[in-house]
C-alpha positions in Angstrom: -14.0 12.9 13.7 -13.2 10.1 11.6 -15.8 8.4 9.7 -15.7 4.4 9.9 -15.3 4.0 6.2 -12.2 6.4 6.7 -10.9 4.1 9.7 -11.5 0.8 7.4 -9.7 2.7 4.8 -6.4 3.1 7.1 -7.0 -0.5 8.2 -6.7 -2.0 4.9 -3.7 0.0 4.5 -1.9 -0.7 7.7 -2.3 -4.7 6.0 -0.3 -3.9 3.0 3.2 -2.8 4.5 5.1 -6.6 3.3 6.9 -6.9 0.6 4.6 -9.5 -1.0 5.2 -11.2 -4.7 5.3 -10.2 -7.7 3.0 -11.2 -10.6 2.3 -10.2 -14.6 -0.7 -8.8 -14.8 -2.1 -6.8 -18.3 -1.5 -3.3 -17.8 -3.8 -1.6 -20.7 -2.8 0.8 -22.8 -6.0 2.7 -24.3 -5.6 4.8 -27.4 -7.8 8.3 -26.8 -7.1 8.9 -30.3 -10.1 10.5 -32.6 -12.1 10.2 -29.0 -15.3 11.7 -29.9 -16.0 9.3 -33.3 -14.3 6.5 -31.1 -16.2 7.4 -27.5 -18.3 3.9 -27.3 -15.1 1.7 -28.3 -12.8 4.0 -25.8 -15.4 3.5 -23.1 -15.5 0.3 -23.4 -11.3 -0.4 -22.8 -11.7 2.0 -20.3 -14.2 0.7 -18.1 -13.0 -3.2 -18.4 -9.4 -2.0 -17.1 -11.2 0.0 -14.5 -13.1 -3.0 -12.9 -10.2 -5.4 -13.9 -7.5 -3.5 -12.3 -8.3 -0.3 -12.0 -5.0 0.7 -13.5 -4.3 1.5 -17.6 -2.3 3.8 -19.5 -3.5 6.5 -22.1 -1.9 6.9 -26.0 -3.3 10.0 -28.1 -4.0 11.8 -25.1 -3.2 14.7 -27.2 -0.9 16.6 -24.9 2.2 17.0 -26.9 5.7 15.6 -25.7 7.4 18.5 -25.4 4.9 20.1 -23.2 5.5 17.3 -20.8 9.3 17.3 -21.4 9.6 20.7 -20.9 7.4 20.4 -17.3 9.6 17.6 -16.1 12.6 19.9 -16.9 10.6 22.5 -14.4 10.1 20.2 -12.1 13.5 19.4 -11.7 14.2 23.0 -11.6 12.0 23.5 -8.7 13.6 20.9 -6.5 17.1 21.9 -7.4 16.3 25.3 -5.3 18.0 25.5 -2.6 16.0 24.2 0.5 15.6 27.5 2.1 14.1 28.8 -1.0 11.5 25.6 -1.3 10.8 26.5 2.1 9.8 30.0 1.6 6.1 27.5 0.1 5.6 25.6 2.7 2.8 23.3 2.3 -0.5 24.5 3.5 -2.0 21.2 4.3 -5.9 22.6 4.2 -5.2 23.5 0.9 -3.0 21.1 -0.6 -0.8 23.6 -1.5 3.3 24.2 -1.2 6.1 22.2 -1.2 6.7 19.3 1.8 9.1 17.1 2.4 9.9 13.7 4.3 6.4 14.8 5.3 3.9 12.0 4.2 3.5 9.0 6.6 1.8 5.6 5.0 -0.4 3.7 7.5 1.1 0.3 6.0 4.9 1.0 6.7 4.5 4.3 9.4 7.7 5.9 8.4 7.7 9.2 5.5 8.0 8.1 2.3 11.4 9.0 0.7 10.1 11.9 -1.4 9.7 15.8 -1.6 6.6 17.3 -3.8 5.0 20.7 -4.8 1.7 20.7 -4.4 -0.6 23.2 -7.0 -4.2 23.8 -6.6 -5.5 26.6 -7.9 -7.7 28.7 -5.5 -4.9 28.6 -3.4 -1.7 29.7 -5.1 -1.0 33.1 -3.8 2.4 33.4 -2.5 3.1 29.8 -3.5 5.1 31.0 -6.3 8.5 30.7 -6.9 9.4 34.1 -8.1 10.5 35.1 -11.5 14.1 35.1 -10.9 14.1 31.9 -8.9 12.1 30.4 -11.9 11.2 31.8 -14.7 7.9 31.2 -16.5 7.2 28.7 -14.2 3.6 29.3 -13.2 2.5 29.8 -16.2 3.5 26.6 -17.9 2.3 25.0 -14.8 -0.7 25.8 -15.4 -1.8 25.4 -18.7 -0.1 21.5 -17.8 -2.8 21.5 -15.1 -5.3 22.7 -17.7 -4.2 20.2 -20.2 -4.1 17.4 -17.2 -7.9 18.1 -16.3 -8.8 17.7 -19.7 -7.7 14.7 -20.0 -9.1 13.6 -17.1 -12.4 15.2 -17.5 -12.8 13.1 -20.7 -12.5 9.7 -19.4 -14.3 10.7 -16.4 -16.8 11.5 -19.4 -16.7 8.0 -20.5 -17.5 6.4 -16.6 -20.5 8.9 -15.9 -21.7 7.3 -19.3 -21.4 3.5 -18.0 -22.8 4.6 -14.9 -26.1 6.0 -16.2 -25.0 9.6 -14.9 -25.4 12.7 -17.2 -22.3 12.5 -19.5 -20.9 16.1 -17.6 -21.8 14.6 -14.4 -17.9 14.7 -13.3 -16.7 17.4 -15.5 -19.8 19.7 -13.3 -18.4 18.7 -10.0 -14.4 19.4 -11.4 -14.5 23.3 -12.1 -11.3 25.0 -12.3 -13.6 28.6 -11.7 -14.4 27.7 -8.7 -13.2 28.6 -5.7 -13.9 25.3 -4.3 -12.0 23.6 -7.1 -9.6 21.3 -5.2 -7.9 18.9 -8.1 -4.4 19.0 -7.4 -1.1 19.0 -9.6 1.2 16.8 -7.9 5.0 17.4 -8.7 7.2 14.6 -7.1 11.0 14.2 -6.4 11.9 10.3 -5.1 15.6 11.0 -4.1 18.5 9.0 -5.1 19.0 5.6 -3.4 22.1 6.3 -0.8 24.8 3.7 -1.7 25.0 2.3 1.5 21.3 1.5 1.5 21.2 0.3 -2.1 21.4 -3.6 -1.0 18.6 -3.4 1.7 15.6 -5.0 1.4 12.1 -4.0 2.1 12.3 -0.4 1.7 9.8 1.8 -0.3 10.0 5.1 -1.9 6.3 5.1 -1.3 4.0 3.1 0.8 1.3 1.2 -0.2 -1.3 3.1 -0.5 -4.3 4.2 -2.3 -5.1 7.6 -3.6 -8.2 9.4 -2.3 -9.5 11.0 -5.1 -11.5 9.9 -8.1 -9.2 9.9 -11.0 -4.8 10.2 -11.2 -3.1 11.0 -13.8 0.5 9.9 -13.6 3.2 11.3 -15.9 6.3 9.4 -15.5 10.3 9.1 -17.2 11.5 6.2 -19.0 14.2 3.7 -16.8 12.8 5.5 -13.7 10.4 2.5 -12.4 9.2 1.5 -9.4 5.5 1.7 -9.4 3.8 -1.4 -8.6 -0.1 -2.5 -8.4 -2.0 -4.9 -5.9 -5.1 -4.9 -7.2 -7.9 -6.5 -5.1 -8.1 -4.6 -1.4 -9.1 -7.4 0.9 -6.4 -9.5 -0.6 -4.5 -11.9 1.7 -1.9 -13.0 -0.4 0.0 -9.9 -1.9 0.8 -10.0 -5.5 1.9 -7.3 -7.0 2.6 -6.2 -10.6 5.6 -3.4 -11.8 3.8 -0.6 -14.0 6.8 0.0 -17.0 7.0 3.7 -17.0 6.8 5.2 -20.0 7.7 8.8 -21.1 5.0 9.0 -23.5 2.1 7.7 -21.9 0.0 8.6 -19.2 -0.4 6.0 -16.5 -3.8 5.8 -14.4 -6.0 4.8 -11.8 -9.2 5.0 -9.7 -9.4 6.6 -6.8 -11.5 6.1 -3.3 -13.8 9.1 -4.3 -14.9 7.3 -7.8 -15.2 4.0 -5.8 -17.4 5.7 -3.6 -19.4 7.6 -6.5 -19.3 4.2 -8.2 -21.5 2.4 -5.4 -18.0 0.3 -5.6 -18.0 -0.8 -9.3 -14.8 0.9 -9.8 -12.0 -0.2 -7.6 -9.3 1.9 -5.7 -6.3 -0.4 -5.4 -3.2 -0.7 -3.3 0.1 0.9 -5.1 3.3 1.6 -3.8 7.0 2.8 -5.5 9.3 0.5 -4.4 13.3 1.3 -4.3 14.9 0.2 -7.1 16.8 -3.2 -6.5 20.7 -3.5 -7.0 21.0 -4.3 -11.0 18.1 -1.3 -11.5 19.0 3.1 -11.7 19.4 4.0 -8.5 18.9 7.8 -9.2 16.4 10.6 -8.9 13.3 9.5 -9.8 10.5 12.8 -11.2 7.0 11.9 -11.7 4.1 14.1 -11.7 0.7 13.4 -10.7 -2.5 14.8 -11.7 -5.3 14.0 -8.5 -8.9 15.0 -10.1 -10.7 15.8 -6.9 -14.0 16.7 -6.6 -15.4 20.4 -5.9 -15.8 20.4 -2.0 -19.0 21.5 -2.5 -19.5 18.6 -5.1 -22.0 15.7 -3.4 -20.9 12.0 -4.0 -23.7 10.2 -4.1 -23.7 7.0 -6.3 -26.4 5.9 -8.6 -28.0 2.7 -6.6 -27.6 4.8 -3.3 -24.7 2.1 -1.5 -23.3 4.9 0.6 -25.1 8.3 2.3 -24.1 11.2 0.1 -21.2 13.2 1.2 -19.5 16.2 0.3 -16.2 16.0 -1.6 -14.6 18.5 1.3 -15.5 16.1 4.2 -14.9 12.9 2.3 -11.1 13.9 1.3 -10.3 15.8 4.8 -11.0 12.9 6.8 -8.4 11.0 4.7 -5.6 13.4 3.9 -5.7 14.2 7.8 -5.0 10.5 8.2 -1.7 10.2 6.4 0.1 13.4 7.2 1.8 14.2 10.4 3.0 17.8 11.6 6.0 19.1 10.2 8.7 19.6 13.4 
């Protein structure tokens, strides 16, 4: 059964299908750089681009560039398979695990968004795998990205349990990739090319508006390959939204409904959306990858003043996947 924040949640989103304005908005960029001497200044940044927007971007994140080059290029290896192969890791939906695609349906425009992904979580990999001669090495620079990604994450994660009174390994406790009930998720995306006869168009989307469900992303993304816009401000009427410049050296990212939750609402999840790209823009394939920190489902969100009953991670994020995927035919 659906809880009512999770039908308010779809509500909201069902709101933010129009195409709206656009606006400039500061996007921060944070530099993690020398983090632990630096962890009060860092937090700082961090938490005022939370509340403002609940998007920034990361410098000295300290995973190096050709780490992430070399996973894009994987990436696009992956989706190069032929579909039959891809299909061989089908997505297992209770697990967030396998490759879909033309599968995920956004409340706010009710069509799939224009996208195929691979979906890694770690209990859960087992005959997931492309094999060695599809792919070579591919697993295992998969997941030491994954490890890298959760690192990341984990540290600025760090930095909000600190602002929030919690114990500083508050989040880091209830994100373990030993446990089986680990569910963080590596997200790697394909947006396909803009057909030439649908290149003039207006009003279509790569991805719906939407918000993401889980309490921190990490978005790697390619320079020229844009699209990604921000609304912050849920209940707005009037939608404004700002373009995120991608950038393939830093690491673009925002709050999710779990940590707005855990927050007691200081941190806001806010609408997003990729948009096609418009006539004068590239009109290719578009690769991004997404790192989705995601609470233990054993993990209980329960926020410091006490604004919301406590839940556990595995019935807060079921109740919303469940509401944006439909059956694959």
């Amino acid at each position: 059964m659906t809880t009512s924040h999770d039908t308010a949640e779809v509500a909201r989103e069902k709101r933010m299908g129009g195409l709206g304005a656009e606006t400039a908005r500061d996007i921060r960029i944070i530099d993690l750089t020398d983090f632990e001497n630096r962890r009060a200044e860092i937090t700082d940044q961090l938490w005022t681009a939370a509340v403002e927007i609940g998007f920034f971007q990361l410098s000295g994140h300290g995973i190096p560039q050709e780490q992430i080059d070399a996973v894009f290029a994987l990436t696009a290896g992956f989706f190069a398979l032929p579909e039959p192969v891809k299909a061989q890791y089908p997505l297992v939906k209770a697990n967030n695990a396998g490759w879909e695609s033309l599968s995920q349906v956004r409340p706010s425009i009710g069509v799939p968004d224009q996208k195929e992904s691979y979906q890694i979580t770690r209990p859960h990999m087992d005959g997931l795998w492309p094999s060695a001669t599809e792919l070579p090495e591919f697993a295992t620079a998969i997941m030491d990205f994954e490890h890298a990604s959760w690192t990341v994450a984990m540290r600025v994660l760090s930095c909000f349990a600190d602002r929030l009174g919690l114990p500083r390994d508050h989040f880091t406790q209830a994100h373990d990739p030993a446990s089986p009930r680990y569910q963080s998720t590596l997200r790697l995306l394909h947006y396909f090319a803009v057909p030439p006869e649908l290149r003039d168009v207006p009003g279509r989307w790569r991805a719906g508006a939407h918000t993401d469900f889980d309490c921190l992303t990490l978005l790697f993304q390619r320079d020229g390959q844009g699209g990604l816009q921000v609304c912050p401000g849920k209940e707005m009427q009037e939608q404004q939204w700002t373009s995120i410049t991608p950038s393939s050296a830093l690491i673009t990212c925002n709050i999710g409904d779990m940590l707005t939750r855990w927050s007691d609402d200081l941190l806001p999840s806010n609408f997003h959306r990729v948009r096609s790209p418009g006539a004068d823009e590239y009109q290719g394939d578009r690769y991004s990858i997404a790192y989705f920190a995601q609470a233990d489902r054993d993990a209980v969100i329960a926020g410091p003043r006490g604004a919301y009953p406590p839940v556990t991670a595995a019935d807060f994020l079921d109740e919303r996947v469940r509401a944006n995927y439909r059956p694959q035919r």
